[in-house]
C-alpha positions as CSV (number, residue, x, y, z in Angstrom):
1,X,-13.8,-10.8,15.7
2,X,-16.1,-10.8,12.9
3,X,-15.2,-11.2,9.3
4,X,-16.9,-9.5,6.4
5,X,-16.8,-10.6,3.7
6,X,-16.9,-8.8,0.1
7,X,-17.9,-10.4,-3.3
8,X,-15.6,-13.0,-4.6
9,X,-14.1,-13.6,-8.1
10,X,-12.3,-17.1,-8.0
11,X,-13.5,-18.4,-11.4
12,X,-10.1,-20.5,-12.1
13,X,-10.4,-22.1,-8.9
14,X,-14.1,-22.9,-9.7
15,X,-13.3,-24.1,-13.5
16,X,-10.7,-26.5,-12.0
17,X,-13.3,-28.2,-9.6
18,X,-15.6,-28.6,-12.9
19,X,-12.0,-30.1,-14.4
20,X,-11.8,-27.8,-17.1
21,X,-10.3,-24.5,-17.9
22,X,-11.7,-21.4,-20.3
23,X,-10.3,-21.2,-23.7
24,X,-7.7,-18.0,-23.5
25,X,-7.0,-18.9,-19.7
26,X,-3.0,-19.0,-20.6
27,X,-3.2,-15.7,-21.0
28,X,-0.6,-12.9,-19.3
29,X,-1.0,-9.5,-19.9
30,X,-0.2,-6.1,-18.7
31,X,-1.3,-2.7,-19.3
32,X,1.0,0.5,-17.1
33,X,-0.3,4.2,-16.5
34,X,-0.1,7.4,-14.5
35,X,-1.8,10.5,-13.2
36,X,-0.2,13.1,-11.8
37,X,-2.1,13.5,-8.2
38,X,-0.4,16.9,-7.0
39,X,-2.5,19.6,-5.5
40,X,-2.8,23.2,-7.2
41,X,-3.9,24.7,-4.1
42,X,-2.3,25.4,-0.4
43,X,-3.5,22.2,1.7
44,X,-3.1,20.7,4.9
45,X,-0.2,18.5,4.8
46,X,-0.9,14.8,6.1
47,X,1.5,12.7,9.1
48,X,2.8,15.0,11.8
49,X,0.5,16.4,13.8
50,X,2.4,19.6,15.2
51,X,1.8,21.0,11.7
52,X,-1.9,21.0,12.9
53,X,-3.9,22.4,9.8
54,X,-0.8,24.4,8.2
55,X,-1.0,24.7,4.9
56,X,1.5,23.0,2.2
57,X,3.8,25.9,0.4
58,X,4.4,24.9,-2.7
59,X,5.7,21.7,-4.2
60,X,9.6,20.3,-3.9
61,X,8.3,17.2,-6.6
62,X,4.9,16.1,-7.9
63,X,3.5,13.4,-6.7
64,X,1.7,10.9,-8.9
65,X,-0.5,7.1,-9.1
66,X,1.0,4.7,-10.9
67,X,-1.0,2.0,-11.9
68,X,-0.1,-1.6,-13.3
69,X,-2.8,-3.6,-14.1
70,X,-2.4,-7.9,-14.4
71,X,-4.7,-9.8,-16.8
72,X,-3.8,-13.3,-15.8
73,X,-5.9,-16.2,-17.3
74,X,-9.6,-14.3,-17.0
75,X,-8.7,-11.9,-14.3
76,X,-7.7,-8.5,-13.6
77,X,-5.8,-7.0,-11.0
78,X,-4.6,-3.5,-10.3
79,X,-1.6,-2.7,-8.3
80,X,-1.3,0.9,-7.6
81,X,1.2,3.1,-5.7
82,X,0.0,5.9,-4.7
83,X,2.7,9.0,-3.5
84,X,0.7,10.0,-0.7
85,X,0.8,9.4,3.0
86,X,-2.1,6.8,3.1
87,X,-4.8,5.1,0.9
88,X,-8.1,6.1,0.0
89,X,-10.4,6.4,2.4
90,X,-13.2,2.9,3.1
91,X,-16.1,4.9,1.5
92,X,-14.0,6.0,-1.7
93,X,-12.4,2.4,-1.7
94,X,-15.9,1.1,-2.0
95,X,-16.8,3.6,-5.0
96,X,-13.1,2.5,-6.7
97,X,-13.6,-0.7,-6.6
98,X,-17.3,-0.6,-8.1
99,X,-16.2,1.7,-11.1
100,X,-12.9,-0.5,-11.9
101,X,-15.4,-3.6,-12.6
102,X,-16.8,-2.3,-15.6
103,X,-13.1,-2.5,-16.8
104,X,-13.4,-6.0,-15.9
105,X,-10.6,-5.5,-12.9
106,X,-11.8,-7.6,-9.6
107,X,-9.1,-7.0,-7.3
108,X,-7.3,-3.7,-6.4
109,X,-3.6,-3.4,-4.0
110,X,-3.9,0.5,-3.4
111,X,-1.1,1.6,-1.4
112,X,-0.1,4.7,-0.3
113,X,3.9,5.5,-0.3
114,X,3.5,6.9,3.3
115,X,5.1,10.6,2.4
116,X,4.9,12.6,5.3
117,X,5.0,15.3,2.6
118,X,1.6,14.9,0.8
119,X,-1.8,16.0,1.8
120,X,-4.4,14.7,3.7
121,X,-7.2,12.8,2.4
122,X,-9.8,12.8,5.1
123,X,-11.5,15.9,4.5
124,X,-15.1,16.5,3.1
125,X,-17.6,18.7,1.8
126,X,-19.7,18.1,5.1
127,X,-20.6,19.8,8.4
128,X,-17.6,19.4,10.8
129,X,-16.0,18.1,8.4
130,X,-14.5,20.2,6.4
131,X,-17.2,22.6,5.1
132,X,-17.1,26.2,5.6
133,X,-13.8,25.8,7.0
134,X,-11.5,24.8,4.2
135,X,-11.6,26.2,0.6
136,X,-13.6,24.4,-1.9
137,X,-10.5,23.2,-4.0
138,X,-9.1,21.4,-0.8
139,X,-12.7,19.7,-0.2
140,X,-12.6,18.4,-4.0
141,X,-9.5,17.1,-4.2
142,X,-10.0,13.7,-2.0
143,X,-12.7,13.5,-5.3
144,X,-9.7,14.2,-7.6
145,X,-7.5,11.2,-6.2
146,X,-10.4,8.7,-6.3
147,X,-10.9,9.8,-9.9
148,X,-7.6,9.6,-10.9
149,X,-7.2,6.2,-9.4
150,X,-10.4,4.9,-11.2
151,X,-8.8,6.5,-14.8
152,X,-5.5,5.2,-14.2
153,X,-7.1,1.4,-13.9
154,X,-9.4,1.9,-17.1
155,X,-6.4,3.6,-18.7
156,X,-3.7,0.6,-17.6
157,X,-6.8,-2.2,-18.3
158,X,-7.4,-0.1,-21.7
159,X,-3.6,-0.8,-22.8
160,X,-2.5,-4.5,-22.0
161,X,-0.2,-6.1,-24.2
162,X,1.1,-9.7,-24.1
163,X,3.8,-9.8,-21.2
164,X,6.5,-11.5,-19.6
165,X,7.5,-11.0,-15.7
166,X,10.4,-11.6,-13.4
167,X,11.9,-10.9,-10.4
168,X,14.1,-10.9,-8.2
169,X,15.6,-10.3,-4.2
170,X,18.0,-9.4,-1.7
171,X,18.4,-8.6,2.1
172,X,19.6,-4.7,2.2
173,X,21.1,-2.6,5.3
174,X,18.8,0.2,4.4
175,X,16.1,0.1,7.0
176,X,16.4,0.0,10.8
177,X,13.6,-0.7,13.9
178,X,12.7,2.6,15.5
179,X,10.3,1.4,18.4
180,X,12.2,-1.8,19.7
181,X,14.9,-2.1,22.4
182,X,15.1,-5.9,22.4
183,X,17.8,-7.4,20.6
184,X,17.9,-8.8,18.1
185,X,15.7,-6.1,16.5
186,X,12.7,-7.3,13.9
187,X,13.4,-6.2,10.6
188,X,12.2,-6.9,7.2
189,X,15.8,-6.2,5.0
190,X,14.2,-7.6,1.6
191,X,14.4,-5.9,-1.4
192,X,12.0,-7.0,-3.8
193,X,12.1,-6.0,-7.7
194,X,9.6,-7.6,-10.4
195,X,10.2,-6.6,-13.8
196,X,7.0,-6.7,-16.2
197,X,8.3,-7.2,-19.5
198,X,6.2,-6.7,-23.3
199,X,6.5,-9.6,-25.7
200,X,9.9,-8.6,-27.0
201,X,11.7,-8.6,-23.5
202,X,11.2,-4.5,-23.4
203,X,10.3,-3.9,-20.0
204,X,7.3,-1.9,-19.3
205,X,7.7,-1.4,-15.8
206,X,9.3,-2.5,-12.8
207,X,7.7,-2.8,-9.2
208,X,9.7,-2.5,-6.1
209,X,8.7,-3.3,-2.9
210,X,10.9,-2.4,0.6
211,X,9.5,-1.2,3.9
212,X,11.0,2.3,5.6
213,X,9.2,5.6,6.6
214,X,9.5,8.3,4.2
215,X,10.5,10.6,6.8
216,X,13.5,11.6,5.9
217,X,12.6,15.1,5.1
218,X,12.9,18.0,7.5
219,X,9.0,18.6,8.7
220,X,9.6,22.2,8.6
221,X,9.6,21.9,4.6
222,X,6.0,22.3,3.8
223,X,6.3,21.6,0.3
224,X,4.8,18.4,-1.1
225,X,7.2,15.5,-2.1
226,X,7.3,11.9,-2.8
227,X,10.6,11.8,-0.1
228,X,12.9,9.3,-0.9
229,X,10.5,7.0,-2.5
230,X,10.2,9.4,-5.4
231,X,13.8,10.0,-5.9
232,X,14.1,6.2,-6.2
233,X,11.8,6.0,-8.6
234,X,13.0,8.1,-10.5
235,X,16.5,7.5,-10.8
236,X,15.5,3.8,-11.6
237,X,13.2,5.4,-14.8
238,X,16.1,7.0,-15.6
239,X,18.3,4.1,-15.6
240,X,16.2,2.0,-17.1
241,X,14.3,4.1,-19.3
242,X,11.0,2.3,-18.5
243,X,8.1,2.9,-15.4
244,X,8.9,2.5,-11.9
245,X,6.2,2.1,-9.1
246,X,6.9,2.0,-5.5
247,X,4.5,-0.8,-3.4
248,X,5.4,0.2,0.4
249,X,6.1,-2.8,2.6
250,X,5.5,-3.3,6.6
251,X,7.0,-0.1,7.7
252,X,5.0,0.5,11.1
253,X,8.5,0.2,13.1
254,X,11.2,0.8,10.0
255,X,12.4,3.7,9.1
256,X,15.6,4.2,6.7
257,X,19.3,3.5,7.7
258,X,22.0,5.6,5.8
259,X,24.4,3.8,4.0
260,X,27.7,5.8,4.9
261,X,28.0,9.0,3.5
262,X,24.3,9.5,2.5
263,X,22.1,12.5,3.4
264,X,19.6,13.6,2.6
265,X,16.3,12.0,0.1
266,X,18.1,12.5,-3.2
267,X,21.1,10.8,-1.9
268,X,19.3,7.9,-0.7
269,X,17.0,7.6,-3.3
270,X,20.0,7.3,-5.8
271,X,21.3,4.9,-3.3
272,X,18.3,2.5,-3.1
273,X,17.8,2.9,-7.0
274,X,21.3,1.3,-7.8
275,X,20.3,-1.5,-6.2
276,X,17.0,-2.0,-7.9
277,X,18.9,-1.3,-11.5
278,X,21.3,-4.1,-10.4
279,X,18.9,-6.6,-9.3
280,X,16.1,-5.7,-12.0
281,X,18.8,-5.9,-15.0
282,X,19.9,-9.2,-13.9
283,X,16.1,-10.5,-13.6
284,X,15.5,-13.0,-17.1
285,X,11.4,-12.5,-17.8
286,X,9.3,-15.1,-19.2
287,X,5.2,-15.8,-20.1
288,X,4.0,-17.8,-16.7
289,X,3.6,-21.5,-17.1
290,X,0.1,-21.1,-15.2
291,X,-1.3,-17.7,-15.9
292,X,-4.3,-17.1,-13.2
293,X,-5.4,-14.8,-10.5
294,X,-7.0,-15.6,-7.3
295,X,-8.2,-12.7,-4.7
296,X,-10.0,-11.8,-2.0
297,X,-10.4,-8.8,-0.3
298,X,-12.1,-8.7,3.4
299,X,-13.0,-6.5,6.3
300,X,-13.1,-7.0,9.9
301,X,-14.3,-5.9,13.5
302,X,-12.2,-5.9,16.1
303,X,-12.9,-3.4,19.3
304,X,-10.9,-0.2,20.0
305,X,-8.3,-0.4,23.0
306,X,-9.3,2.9,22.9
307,X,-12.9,4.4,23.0
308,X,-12.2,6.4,20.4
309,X,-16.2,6.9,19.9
310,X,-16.0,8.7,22.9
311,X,-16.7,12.9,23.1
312,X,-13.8,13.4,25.5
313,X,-11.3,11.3,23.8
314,X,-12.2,12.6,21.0
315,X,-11.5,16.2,21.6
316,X,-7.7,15.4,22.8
317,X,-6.9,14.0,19.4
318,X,-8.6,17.1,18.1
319,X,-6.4,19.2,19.8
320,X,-2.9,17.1,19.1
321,X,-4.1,17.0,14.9
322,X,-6.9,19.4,14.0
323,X,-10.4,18.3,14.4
324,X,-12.2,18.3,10.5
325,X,-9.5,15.6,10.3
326,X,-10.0,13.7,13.4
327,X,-13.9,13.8,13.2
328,X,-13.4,12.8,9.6
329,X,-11.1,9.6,10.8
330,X,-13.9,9.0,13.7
331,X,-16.4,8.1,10.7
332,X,-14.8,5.2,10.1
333,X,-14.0,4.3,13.9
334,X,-18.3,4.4,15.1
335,X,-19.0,2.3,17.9
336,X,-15.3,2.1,19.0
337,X,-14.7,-0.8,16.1
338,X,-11.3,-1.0,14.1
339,X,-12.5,-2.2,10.8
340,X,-9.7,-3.4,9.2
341,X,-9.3,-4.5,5.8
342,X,-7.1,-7.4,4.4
343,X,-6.6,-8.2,0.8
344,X,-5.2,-11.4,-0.4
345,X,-3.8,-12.5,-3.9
346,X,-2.2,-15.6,-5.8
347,X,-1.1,-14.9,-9.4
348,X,0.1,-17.4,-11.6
349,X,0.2,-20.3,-8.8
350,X,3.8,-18.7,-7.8
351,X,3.5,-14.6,-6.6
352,X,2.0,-14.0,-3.0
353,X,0.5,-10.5,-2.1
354,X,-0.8,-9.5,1.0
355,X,-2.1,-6.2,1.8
356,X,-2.8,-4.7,5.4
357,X,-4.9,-1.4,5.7
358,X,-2.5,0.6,7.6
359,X,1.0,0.2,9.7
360,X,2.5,-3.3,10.3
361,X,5.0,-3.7,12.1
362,X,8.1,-5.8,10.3
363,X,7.7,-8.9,12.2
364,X,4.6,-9.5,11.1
365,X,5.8,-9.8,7.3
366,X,8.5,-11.5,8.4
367,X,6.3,-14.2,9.5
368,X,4.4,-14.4,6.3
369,X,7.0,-14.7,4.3
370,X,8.5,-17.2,6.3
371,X,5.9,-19.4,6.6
372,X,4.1,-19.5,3.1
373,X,6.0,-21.4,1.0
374,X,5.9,-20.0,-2.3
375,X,8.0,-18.5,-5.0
376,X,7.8,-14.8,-4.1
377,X,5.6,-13.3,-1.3
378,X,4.9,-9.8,-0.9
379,X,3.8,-7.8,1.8
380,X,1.6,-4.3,1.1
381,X,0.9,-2.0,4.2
382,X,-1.0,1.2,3.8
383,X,-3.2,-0.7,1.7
384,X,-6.8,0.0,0.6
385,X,-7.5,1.7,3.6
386,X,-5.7,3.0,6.6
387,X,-6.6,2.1,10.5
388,X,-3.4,3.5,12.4
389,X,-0.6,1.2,13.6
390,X,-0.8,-2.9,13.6
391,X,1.7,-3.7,16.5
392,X,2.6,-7.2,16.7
393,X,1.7,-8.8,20.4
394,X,5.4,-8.3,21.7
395,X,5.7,-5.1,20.5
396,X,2.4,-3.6,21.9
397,X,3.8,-5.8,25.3
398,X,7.3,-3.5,25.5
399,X,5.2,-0.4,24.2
400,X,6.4,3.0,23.0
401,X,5.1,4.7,19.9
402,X,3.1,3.0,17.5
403,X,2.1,0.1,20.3
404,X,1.2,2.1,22.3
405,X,-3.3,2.4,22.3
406,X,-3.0,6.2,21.4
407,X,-1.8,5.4,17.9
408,X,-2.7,1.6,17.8
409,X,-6.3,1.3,18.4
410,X,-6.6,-2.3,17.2
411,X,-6.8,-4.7,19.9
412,X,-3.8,-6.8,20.9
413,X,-3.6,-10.1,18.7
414,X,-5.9,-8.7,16.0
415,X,-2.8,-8.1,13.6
416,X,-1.5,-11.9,14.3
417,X,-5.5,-13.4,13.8
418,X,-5.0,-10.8,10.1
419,X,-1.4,-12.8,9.0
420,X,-2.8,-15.7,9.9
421,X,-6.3,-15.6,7.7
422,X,-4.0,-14.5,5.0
423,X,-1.6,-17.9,5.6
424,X,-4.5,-20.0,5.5
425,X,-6.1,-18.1,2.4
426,X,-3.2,-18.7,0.4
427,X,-2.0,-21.9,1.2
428,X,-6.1,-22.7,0.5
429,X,-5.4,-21.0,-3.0
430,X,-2.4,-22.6,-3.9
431,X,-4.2,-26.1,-3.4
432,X,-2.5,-27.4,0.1
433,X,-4.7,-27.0,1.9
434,X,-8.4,-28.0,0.6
């Protein structure tokens, strides 16, 4: 395994080890925006591969980017959710990330929602790729989401306002394990609401992070929709009468369990929202006693259990998606290397984040959060990037979907070595470990 590692920005942790901090570095801000990301054209609808390269009909509910951007001390971060089935691909991640630094924002959490109801991102404007197959509009619009991104960061960055921040959790019956028949089944049941407050106690938006499968809705449906995620979110707006962004969690073997008498994503949406009102009008906000940010963002080699750089593997996973998508995908898989990407945050000496580029299982934030001692810790999947399933060691050991090598290419272990770096990371950031 080989780490990579990108530019780092841990001026507060430097400025202590000089034994002096900037003048402003108590400050704790926040800025909130949107961009409404839905597609005007008919496009090939992202997650289950019997739809092939159908085309979407129509939309049941727009799907948007909500961005919340963190000034803490004299850093940014963006946190974005992202109502689409995965996030941006590593080439437009790369070209996000540089455009958000002239905005003075060093770290980004992109995360996509994981919709089986929005469209794919993997096409381009490129021989066997996409070009002369699909129509221009569908070719331009992985552009259109990285630009919308970028302008909601500048536009949230553009807008912060002294803040305040909560939050708050609880373990909910909402989500069940899909893939395991080993009792007791892993599961991550938490809840977690943070409430970002303006000066006055007004809240300006409120983040909510829980890990299921937006699945709920039949496949057959090829209108675009934010599933139950969006539902959620909006009943909580509603409630509230403030922002609401959804942060997905480790969802790779979780999908939703009804509460009695609920069908349907409206009905479990409005289920799942009552709880967030509950737990986010409880939450008291307040300025952070240590206002700071410290991030890091890196990318890995492991090898493929399957050669996926291979012609004739290739072509079956051509025929069981469509290939523009798959040979797209393959771009990022050359030599038969996963290439993971793991980001890692500590704000304010008291809120964990961990982000994982694409399905982890529930065990594996489980662990994390079980084993880093701090105030609140938070666990991203689908985020800044997307490399398939991240089975934990057990759960690639029984196999079944989403352990199995067809859908989890990363090589047995790899996930554990990822939860691990981002243990060590943050215990090294919160000054245990030197």
């Amino acid at each position: 395994m080989k780490a990579v590692w990108k530019p780092l920005c841990l001026v507060a942790v430097l400025l202590l080890l000089a034994g002096a901090l900037p003048a402003g570095a108590d400050t704790f801000k926040v800025g909130y925006a949107k961009a409404d990301v839905t597609p005007e054209v008919p496009m090939p609808m992202w997650g289950y591969g019997a739809r092939s390269d159908t085309l979407s009909e129509g939309v049941r509910d727009p799907l948007y980017a909500k961005t919340l951007v963190i000034e803490a001390g004299e850093e940014r971060i963006a946190l974005v959710g992202l109502d689409i089935g995965r996030s941006p691909m590593d080439d437009s991640m790369d070209r996000i990330i540089e455009a958000v630094e002239d905005a003075g924002v060093g770290h980004v959490f992109i995360v996509g929602s994981h919709t089986h109801h929005g469209p794919v991102l993997e096409l381009r404007d490129e021989p066997d790729l996409g070009q002369d197959r699909f129509d221009e509009e569908v070719l331009a619009y992985p552009g259109f989401v990285e630009e919308s991104i970028i302008n909601t960061i500048v536009e949230a960055a553009d807008g912060l306002q002294d803040a305040r921040m909560g939050w708050a959790t609880q373990d909910i019956d909402m989500n069940r394990n899909r893939h395991s028949d080993y009792e007791p089944k892993p599961r991550d049941p938490e809840l977690a609401v943070v409430r970002f407050d303006d000066a006055d106690g007004e809240p300006i938006a409120i983040m909510v992070n829980f890990a299921a499968h937006p699945t709920m809705h039949p496949a057959e449906d090829l209108r675009f929709s934010a599933e139950w995620c969006g539902e959620m979110m909006n009943a909580v707006e509603e409630a509230l009468e403030t922002n609401c962004f959804f942060m997905q969690g480790a969802a790779g073997d979780l999908t939703v369990r009804r509460p009695p008498g609920v069908s349907g994503i409206d009905e479990f949406g409005q289920a799942l929202a009552e709880k967030v009102v509950a737990l986010a009008e409880d939450i008291e906000t307040a300025v952070p006693e240590e206002p700071g940010i410290q991030a890091v963002m890196r990318r890995y080699e492991f090898p493929s259990r399957v050669p996926v750089d291979e012609e004739a593997v290739l072509s079956v996973y051509r025929q069981a998606f469509f290939p523009e998508l798959v040979n797209t995908m393959a771009t990022e898989f050359e030599g038969g290397v996963v290439r993971p990407t793991l980001t890692v945050a500590l704000l304010n000496n008291e809120v964990a984040m961990v982000g994982g580029s694409g399905e982890f299982f529930s065990a594996h934030s489980v662990r994390l959060k079980e084993r880093f001692r701090g105030e609140l810790t938070l666990f991203f999947g689908f985020c800044n990037g997307h490399q398939l399933y991240f089975p934990t060691i057990e759960g690639a050991a029984e196999g079944g979907y989403g352990a199995d090598p067809q859908v989890a290419w990363i090589e047995v272990g790899a996930s554990e070595e990822l939860i691990n770096d981002a243990l060590i990371t943050l215990y090294e950031m919160s000054g245990e470990l030197p």
